[in-house]
C-alpha positions in Angstrom: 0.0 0.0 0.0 1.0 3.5 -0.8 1.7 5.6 2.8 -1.0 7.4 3.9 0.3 11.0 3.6 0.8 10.2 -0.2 -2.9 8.8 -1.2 -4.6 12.5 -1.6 -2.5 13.0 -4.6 -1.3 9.9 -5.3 -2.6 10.4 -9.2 -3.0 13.5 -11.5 -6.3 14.3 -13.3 -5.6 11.8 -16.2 -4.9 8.7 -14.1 -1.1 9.0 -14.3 0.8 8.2 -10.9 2.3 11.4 -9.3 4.5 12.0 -6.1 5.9 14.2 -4.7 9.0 15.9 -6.3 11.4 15.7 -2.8 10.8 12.3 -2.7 14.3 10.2 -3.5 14.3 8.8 -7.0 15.0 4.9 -5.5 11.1 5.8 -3.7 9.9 7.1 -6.7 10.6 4.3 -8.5 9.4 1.7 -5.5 6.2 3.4 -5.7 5.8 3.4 -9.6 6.6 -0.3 -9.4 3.6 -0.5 -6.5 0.8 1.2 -9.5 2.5 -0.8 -12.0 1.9 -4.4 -10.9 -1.1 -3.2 -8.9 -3.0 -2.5 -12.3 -1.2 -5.5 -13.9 -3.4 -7.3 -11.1 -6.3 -5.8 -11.9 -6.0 -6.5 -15.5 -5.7 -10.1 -14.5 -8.6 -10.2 -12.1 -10.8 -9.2 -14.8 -9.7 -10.6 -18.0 -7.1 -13.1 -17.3 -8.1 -16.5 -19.2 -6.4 -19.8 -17.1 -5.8 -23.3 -18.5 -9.0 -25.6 -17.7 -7.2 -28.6 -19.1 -4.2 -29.9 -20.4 -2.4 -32.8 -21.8 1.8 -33.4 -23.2 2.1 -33.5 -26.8 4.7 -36.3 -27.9 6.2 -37.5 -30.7 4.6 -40.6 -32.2 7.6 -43.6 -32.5 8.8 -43.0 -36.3 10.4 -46.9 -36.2 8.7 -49.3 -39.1 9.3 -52.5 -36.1 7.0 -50.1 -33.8 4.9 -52.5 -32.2 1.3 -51.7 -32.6 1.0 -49.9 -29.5 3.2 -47.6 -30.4 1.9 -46.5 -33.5 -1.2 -43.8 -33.7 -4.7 -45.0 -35.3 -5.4 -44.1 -38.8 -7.6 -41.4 -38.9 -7.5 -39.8 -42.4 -11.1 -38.9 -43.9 -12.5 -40.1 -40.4 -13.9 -37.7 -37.2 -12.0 -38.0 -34.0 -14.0 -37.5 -30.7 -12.2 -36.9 -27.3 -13.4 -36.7 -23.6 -12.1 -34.7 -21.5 -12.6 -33.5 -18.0 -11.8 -29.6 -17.0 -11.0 -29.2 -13.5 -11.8 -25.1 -13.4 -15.6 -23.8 -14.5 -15.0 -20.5 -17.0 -16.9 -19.3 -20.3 -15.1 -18.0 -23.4 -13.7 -21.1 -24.5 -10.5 -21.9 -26.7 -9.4 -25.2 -27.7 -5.4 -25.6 -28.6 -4.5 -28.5 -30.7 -0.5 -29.3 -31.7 1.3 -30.1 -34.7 4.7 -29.9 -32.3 6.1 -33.5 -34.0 4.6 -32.6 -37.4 6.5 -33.0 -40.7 3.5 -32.1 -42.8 1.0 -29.1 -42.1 -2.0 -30.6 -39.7 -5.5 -29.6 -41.6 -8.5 -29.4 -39.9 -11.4 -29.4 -42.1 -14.2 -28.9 -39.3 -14.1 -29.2 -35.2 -16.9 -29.2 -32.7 -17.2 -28.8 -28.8 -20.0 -30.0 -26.9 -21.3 -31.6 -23.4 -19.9 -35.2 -23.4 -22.9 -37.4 -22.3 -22.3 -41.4 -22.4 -19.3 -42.6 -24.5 -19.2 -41.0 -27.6 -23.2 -39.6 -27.3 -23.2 -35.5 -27.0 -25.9 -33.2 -25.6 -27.3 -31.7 -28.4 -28.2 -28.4 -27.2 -24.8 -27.6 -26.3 -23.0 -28.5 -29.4 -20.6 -26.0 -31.0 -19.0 -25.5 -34.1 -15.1 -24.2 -33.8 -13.7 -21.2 -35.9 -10.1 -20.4 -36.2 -9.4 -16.5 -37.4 -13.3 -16.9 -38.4 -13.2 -19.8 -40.6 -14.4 -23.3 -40.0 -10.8 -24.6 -41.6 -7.4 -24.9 -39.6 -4.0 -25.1 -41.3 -1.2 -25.7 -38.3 2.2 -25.6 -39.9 5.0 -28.2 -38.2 5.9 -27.5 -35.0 3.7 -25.0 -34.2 0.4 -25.0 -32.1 -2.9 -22.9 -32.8 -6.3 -22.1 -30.6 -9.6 -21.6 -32.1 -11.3 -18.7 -32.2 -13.4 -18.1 -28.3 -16.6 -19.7 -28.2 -19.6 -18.6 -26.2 -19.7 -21.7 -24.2 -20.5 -22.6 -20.1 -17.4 -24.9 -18.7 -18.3 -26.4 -15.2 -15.4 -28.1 -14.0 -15.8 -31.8 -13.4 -18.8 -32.6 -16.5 -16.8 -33.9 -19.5 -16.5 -32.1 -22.6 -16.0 -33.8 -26.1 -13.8 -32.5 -28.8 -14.9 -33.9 -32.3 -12.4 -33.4 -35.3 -12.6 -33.8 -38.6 -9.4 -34.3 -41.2 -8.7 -35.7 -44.6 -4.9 -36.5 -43.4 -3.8 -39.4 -44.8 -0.8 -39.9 -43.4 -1.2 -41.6 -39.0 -0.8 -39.1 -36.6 2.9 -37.8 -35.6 1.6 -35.6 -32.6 -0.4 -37.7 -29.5 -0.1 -37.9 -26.1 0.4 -41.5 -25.8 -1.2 -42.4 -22.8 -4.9 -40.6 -22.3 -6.3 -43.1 -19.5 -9.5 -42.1 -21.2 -11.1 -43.5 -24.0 -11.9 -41.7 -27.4 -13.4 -42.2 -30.5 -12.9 -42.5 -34.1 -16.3 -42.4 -36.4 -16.7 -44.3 -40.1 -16.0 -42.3 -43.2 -16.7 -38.7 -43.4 -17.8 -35.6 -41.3 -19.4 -36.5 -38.1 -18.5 -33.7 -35.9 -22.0 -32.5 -35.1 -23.1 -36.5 -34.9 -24.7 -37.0 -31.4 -25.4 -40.3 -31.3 -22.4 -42.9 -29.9 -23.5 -45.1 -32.8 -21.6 -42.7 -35.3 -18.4 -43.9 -33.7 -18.0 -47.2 -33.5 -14.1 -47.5 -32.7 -12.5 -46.7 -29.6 -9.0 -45.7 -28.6 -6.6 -44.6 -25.7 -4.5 -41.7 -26.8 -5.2 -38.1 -27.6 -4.4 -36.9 -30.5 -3.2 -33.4 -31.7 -5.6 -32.4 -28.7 -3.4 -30.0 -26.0 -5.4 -27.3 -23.9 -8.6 -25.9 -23.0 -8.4 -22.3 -21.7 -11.4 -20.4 -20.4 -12.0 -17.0 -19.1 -13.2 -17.6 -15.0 -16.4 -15.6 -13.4 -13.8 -14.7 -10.9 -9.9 -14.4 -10.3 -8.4 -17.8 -10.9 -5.2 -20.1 -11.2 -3.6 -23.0 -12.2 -1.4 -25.6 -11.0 0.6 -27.6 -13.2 1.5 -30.8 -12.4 4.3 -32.1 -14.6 6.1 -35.8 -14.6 6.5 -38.8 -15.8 3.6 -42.0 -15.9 3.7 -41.3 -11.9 1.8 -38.4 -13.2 0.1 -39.2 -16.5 -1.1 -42.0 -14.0 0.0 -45.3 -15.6 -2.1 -48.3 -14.8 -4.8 -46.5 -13.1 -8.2 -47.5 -13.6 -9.2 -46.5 -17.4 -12.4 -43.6 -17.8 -12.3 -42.8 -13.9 -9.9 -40.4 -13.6 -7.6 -41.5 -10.4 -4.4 -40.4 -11.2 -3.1 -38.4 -8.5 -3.4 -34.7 -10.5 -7.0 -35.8 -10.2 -7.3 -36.5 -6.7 -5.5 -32.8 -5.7 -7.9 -31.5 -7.9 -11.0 -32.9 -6.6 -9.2 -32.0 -2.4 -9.1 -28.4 -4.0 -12.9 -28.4 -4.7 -13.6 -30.2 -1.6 -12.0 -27.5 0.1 -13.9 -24.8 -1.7 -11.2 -23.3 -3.8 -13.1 -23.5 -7.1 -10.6 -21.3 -8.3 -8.0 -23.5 -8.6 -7.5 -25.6 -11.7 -4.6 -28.9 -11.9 -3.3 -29.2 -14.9 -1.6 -32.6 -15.9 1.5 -32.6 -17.8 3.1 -36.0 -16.9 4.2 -38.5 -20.1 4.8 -41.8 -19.3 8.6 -43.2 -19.4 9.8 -39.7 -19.8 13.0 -38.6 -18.0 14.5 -35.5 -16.8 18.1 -34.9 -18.7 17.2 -37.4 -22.0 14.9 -37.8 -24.4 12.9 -41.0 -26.0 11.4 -41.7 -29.6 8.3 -43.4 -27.4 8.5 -41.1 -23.9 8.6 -37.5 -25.0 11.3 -34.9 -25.3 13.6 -34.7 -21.7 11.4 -32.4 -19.2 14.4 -29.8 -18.6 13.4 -29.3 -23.4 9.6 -29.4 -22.6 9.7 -27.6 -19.2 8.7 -24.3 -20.9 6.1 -25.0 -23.6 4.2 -28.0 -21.1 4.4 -25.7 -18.0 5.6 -22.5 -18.0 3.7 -21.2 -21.1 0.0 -22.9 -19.7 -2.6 -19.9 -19.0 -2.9 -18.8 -15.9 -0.3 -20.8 -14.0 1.2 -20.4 -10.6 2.5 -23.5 -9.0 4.4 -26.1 -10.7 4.8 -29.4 -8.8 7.7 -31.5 -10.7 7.5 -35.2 -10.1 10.3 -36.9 -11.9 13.3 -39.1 -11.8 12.7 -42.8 -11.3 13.3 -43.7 -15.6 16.5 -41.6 -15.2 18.0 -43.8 -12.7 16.3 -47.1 -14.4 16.9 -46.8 -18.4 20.7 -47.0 -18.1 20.8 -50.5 -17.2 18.0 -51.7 -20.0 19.9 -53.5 -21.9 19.9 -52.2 -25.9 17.9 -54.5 -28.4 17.1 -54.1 -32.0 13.8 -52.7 -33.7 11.9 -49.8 -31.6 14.1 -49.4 -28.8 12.6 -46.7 -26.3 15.0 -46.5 -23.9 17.5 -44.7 -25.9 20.2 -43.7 -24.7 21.1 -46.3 -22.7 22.9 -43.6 -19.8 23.7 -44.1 -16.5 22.8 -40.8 -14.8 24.5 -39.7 -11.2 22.7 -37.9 -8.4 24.6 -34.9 -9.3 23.5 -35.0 -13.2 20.3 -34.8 -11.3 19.9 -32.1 -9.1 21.5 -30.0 -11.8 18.8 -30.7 -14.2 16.3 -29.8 -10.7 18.6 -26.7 -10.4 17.6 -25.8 -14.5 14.0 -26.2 -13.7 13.9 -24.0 -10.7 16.2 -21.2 -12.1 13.5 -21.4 -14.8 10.2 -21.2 -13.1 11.6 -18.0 -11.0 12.7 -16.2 -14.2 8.6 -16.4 -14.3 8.0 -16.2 -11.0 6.5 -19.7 -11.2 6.1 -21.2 -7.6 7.6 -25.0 -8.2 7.3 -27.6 -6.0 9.7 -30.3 -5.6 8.6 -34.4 -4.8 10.4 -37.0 -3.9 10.9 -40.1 -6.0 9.1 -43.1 -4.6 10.4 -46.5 -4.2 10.4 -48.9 -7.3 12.3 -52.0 -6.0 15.5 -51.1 -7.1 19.0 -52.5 -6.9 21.3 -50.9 -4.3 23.1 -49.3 -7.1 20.2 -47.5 -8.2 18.6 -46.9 -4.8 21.7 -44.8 -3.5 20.9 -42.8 -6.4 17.2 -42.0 -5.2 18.3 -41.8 -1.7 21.0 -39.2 -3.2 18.3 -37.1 -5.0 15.5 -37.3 -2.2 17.9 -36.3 0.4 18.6 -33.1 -1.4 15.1 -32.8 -2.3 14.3 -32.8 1.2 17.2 -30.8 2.7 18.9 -28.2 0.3 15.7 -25.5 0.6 16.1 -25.0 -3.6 12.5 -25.9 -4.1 10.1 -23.5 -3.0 8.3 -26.5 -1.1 8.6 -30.5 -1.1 6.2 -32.9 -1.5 7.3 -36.4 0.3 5.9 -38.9 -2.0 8.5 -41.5 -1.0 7.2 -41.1 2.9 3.5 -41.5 1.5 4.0 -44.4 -0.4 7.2 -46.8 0.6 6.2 -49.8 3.2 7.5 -49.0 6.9 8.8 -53.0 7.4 10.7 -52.5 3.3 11.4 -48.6 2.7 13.1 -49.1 -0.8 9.2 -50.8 -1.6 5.9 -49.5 -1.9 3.5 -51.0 0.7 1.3 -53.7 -1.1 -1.8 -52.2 -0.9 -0.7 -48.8 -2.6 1.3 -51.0 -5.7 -0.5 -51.5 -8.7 1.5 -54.9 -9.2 4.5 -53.7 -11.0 6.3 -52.3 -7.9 6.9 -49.3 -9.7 3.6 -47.3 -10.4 0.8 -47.0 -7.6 -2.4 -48.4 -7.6 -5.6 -46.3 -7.8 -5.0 -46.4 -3.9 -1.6 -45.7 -4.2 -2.9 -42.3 -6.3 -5.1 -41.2 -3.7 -3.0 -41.5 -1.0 -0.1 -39.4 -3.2 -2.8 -36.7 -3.5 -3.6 -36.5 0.7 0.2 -36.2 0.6 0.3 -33.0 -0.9 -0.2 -30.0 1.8 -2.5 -27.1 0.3 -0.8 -24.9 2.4 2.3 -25.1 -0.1 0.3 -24.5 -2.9 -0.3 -20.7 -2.4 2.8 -19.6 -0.8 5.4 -17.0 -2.1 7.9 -17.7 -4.6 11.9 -17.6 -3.0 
């Protein structure tokens, strides 16, 4: 707050900030910095448009021995239908979709947002037809991204939305997020994007393709927290179409605890690593740090949970055909706490709040564990982060600590179970999640 001796003439007739000519010029320009970010404030309080949902682009395996899993659903001359579930309420919306791993411009011929109802069905009445600069047509150029035009359209955070796309693209996919945890749909031949009936889309799928935001513009002041990982995030071997990964636990503690405001994004990609990247798993997180996290609307707090395929792909041994664990590097505890340190210095050049976790246990051989026990120990102990999350306390078994307990393992000893999800999401302490920035 300005003092009180300067708020009778604390601005001129136009608006413009004026004080008083003894003042030193270092107060001068304290108190021009005060009206400054106080109207920058404003600005956002009233206008500012926050990320509802998000999902990772990655590159689709270029390999001709991918396996079938690893290679996207042919879609050309066909309408793709996505469900999604936003986790902040907001009007205004616009839709980003990604032709990061492109070679070829991305055309959309037509694209439709409406009320999901049961599997691929739609509420009629709220069906909407996408524009981009005003025309029904999108042409995305490789590399780049692009947002339709804002749609008159009531987001209520938790009620599904479905994206419907229609393209004459021959050639599969290049962009997806490989691992969706939801189901989507893929119609016959031709334009079904304003099809209501499930019946129009008769095959089903589990990525998301070209699909990477939803933005909206809040009734009131809002944020977003990313949360940004690897399949501990993306939330590998959770239950399919019920949405327990441990992003979507915080978010539902959030609106438990009245903070409607708040939206989670979810950024994870499963297998990807912190310092290298993987022609299945994604670019390395310290390349995609900016784009997935930084650049989302309306973001606050970033909570990085990350580390465990760094310490494990080193010692997969290398095999022919699509190998996904390239390179085949054994990482130190130093390499990675500086890649931690990149991420940091990042998020305060945006003054980002970003949360560090700890990585849980995954069975590993002492080699290995000395390396996590190396990394959570500074996580825990050298104050870099601007606030820890312990999910290696939350999750490990008291009687085995370099194990998860049994009931939190989905079977693998590496990813939780839906249990294991919930209980990483009580593990997070609201508290951190609105405090200052170091």
């Amino acid at each position: 707050m300005l003092p009180t001796f300067l708020i009778p003439r604390a601005f001129s007739a136009d608006g413009m900030p004026r004080v008083p000519r003894a003042l030193p010029v270092a107060l001068i320009r304290v108190l021009l910095a005060v009206v400054v970010m106080g109207a920058a404030a404003m600005a956002f309080a009233q206008n500012a448009r926050v990320g509802a949902w998000a999902t990772a682009p990655q590159a689709v395996a270029q390999h001709p021995g991918a396996p079938s899993f690893n290679r996207a659903p042919a879609v050309g001359g066909r309408t793709v239908r996505q469900i999604i579930y936003p986790t902040l309420s907001g009007n205004d919306v616009r839709v980003r979709f990604s032709n990061a791993y492109g070679t070829q411009p991305l055309v959309i011929e037509r694209a439709s947002l409406a009320v999901a109802l049961r599997g691929a069905a739609v509420d009629a009445a709220s069906l909407r037809a996408m524009t981009f600069g005003g025309q029904p047509m999108a042409r995305i150029a490789p590399g780049a991204s692009l947002e339709s035009d804002p749609l008159p359209f009531v987001v209520r955070a938790g009620t599904p939305l479905a994206v419907s796309v229609f393209t004459r693209e021959a050639r599969p996919p290049t962009t997806w997020h490989k691992i969706a945890q939801e189901t989507a749909f893929l119609s016959g031949a031709g334009d079904f994007v304003e099809a209501t009936q499930a019946s129009a889309y008769p095959t089903r799928f589990t990525n998301t393709l070209w699909l990477a935001g939803v933005s909206v513009v809040p009734d009131r002041p809002a944020q977003a927290i990313v949360a940004i990982g690897d399949s501990i995030t993306d939330g590998m071997r959770s239950t399919l179409n019920a949405n327990r990964r441990w992003p979507d636990g915080l978010a539902r503690r959030l609106a438990n605890a009245g903070r409607s405001d708040i939206a989670v994004l979810n950024l994870g990609i499963s297998g990807n690593r912190l310092l290298h990247d993987s022609a299945c798993y994604g670019e390395r997180l310290v390349a995609r740090f900016r784009r997935d996290a930084l650049e989302q609307p309306g973001v606050r707090t970033i909570v990085v949970q990350i580390g465990i395929n760094d310490i494990n792909f080193g010692y997969v041994p290398p095999h022919a055909g699509l190998d996904c664990d390239v390179p085949h590097v054994i990482v130190s505890a130093p390499e990675m706490i500086a890649g931690y340190q990149s991420l940091i210095a990042a998020a305060r050049a945006r003054h980002v709040r970003i949360l560090g976790t700890t990585i849980p246990p995954g069975k590993l051989p002492p080699e290995r564990e000395a390396v996590r026990e190396a990394v959570n120990q500074w996580v825990r102990t050298s104050g870099a982060f601007d606030g820890v999350i312990d999910f290696d306390a939350a999750l490990r078994d008291p009687a085995q600590p370099t194990r998860m307990q049994p009931r939190l393992d989905s079977g693998d000893g590496t990813h939780p179970s839906d249990a294991g999800y919930a209980v990483m999401a009580d593990a997070v302490p609201l508290s951190l999640l609105f405090g200052a920035t170091k």
